[in-house]
C-alpha positions in Angstrom: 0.0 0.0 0.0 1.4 3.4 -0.9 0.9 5.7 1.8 -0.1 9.5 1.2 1.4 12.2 3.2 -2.1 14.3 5.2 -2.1 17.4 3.0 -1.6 15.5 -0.4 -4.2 13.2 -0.6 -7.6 14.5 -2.5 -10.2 12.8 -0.3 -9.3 12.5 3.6 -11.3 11.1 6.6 -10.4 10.7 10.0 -12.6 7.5 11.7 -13.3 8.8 15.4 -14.4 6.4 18.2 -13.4 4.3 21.1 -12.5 0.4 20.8 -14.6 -0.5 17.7 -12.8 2.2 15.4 -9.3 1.8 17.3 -9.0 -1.6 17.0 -8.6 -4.4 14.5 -9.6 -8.1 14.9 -9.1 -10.4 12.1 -12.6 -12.3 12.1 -13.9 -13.3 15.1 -10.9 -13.6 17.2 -10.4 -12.7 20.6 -7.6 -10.7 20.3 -7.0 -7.5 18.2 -4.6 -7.7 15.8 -3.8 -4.0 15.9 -4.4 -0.6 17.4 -4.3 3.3 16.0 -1.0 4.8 17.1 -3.1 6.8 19.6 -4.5 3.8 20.9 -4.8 3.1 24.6 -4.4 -0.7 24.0 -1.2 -3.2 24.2 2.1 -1.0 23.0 2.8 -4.5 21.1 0.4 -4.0 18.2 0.1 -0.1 18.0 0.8 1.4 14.6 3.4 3.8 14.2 2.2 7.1 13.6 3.2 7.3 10.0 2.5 3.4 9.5 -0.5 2.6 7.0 -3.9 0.9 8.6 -3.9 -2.7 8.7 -6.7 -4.2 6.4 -8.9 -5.5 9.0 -9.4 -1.9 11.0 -12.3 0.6 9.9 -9.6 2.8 8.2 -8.2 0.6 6.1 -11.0 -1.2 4.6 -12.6 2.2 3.9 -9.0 3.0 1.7 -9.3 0.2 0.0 -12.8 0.2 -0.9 -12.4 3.8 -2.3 -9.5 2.4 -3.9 -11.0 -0.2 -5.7 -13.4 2.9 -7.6 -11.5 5.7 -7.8 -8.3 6.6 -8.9 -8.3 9.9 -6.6 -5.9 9.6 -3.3 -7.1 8.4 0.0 -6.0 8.7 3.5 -8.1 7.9 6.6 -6.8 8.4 9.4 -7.7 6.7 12.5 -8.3 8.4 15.3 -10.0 5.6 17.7 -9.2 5.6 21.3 -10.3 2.0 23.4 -12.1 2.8 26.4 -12.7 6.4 25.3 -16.3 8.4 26.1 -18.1 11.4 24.5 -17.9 13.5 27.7 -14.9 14.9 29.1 -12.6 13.9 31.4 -10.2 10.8 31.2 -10.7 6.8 30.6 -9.4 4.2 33.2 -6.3 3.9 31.3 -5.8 7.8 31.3 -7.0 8.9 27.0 -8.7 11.6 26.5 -12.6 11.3 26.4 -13.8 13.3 23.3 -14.4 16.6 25.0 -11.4 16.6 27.3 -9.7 19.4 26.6 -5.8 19.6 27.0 -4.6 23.1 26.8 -7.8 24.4 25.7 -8.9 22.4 22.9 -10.6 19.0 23.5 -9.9 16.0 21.7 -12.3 15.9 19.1 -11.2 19.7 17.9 -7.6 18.6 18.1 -8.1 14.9 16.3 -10.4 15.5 13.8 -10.8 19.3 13.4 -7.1 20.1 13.4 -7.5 22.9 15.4 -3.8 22.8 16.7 -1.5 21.1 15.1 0.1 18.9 16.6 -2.6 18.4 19.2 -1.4 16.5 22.1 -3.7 14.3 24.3 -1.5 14.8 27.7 -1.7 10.9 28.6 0.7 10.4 31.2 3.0 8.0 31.1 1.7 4.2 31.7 1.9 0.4 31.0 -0.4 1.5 27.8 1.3 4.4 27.2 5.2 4.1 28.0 6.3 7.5 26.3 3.6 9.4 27.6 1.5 12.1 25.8 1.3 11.2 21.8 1.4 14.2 19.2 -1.6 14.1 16.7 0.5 14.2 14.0 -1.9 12.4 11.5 -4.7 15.7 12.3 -5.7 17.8 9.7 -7.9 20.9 8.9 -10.8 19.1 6.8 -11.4 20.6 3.0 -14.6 20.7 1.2 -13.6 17.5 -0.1 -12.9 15.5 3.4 -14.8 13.6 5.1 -15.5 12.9 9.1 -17.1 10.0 11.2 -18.1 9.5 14.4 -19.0 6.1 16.5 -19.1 7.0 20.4 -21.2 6.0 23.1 -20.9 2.8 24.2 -18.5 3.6 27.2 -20.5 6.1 28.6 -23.9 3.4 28.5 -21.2 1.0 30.1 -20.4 4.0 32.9 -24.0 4.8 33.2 -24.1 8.1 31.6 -27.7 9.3 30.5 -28.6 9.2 27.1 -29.4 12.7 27.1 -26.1 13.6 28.1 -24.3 11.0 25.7 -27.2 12.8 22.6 -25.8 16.4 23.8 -22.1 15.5 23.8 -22.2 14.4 20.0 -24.3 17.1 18.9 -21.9 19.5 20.5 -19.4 17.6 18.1 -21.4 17.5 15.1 -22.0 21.1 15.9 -18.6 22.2 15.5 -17.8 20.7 12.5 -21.0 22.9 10.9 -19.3 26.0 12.8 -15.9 25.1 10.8 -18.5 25.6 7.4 -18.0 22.4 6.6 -20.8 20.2 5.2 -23.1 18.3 7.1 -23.4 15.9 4.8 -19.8 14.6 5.3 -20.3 14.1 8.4 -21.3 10.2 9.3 -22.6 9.3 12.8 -23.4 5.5 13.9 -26.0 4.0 15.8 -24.8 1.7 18.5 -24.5 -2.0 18.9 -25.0 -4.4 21.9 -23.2 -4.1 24.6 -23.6 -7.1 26.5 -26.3 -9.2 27.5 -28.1 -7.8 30.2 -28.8 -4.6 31.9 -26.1 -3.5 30.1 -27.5 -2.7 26.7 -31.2 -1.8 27.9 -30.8 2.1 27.2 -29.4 1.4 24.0 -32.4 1.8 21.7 -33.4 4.9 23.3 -30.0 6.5 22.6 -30.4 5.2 19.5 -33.7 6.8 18.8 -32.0 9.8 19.8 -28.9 9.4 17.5 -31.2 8.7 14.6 -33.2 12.5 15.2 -30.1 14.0 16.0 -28.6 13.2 12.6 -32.1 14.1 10.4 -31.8 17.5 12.5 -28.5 18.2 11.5 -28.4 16.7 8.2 -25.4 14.7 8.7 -25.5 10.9 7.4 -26.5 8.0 9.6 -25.0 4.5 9.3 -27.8 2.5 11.1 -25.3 0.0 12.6 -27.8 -1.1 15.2 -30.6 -2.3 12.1 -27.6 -4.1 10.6 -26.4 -6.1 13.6 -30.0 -6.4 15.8 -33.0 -7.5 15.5 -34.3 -5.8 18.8 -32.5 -2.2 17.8 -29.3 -3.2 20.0 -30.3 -5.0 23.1 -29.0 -8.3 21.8 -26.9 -9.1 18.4 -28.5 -11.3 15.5 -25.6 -13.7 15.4 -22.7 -14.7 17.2 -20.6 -14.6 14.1 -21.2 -10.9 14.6 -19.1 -10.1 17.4 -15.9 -11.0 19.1 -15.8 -14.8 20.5 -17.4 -14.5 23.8 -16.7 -10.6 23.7 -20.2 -9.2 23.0 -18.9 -5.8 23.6 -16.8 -5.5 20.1 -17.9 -6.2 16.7 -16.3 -8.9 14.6 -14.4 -8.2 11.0 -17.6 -8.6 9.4 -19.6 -5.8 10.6 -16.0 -3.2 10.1 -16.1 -4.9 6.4 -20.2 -3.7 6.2 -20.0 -0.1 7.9 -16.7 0.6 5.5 -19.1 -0.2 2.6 -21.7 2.2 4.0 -19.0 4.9 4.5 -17.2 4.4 1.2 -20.7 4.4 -0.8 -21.4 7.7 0.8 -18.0 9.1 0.0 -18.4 8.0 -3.8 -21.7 9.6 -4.0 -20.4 13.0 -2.9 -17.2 12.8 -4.5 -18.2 11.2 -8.1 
């Protein structure tokens, strides 16, 4: 794979999100294959910063799908945190949540708005992250022609945040990329999956509900991911083969491989 330097590539999207964007499993094994190089995961299989995206993460199966129909440069860059939230504040393993903010600007301003460059996320120095705070260098200022998306919620259900407050802490995201004057409609958002049997996944169809308004509001595009991977609008998955073996909390290769269809078929259709 030939990788593009951010700046030089004619279509760019960052893939923002916790575990499920972070992280790479090859089919339905247990453990990931890979992690973004601002991953809170195992030091062993994070990416370099300048490395490409290993095929079976979000990121790279969205390059290589656009790659297969357009002759135009790609680069996504992953920006998926494991553990991560939507509010502020830290995760257990010390990453920024998405409105943390670390010298004024939070994480979701400095990872996919490029808003200082490079944005650091202040981690301190840990088993998960040995050097300490990691330099954004993959951000970017997103063009007319780049694209954004957004998967976040399911730590906060897990942490017992409200749905109301996890609904207002993406719409202040989504609400900042329209204040940069950039499209809504290159903006993706996902529904949510299970979580885990159990009371753990019992307010996820009304946050769903509320994702789904929030995104006809705003007029940014929704990948139903809950439709696609439950039959009960993400209290309980419609097959095993759909999520991590006896992990219920991340999706398997499969459902990466489907959403990177949905994402790629969006950016073809704006960018013909």
């Amino acid at each position: 794979m030939i990788f593009v330097a951010l700046g030089t590539a004619e279509v760019q999207i960052v893939t923002f999100g916790d575990s499920n964007t972070d992280l790479g499993f090859a089919g339905t094994t247990t453990s990931p294959k890979v992690g973004s190089y601002v991953s809170s995961t195992n030091p062993a299989i994070k990416l370099g910063a300048n490395a490409p995206n290993d095929t079976t993460q979000l990121a790279g199966k969205i390059e290589s799908r656009w790659r297969a129909n357009r002759s135009a440069t790609i680069r996504a860059v992953n920006h998926g945190i494991a553990g991560t939230s939507t509010g502020a504040g830290r995760s257990i393993l010390l990453a920024p949540n998405a409105l943390e903010a670390v010298n004024g600007v939070t994480r979701f301003r400095g990872e996919v708005l490029g808003d200082v460059y490079p944005w650091s996320g202040g981690e301190q120095m840990n088993d998960f992250y040995p050097t300490g705070a990691i330099q954004r260098v993959q951000a970017f200022k997103p063009r007319s022609s780049d694209f954004g998306y957004i998967s976040m919620g399911t730590n906060d259900i897990g942490d017992g945040v409200s749905t109301t407050v996890i609904r207002n802490n993406l719409e202040i995201m989504i609400d900042e990329w329209i204040s940069r004057g950039l499209a809504p409609n290159r903006l993706m958002i996902t529904t949510l999956p299970p979580r885990r049997p159990g009371s753990e996944s019992t307010r996820i169809p009304d946050l769903n509900s509320k994702i789904r308004t929030l995104a006809q509001a705003k007029g940014i595009r929704l990948i139903d991911l809950s439709q696609f991977v439950s039959n009960d609008d993400g209290l309980t998955w419609k097959t095993a083969a759909m999520h991590v073996n006896n992990d219920e909390l991340h999706y398997s290769e499969s459902v990466r491989a489907w959403i990177a269809d949905q994402v790629a078929s969006i950016m073809l259709q704006l960018n013909p």
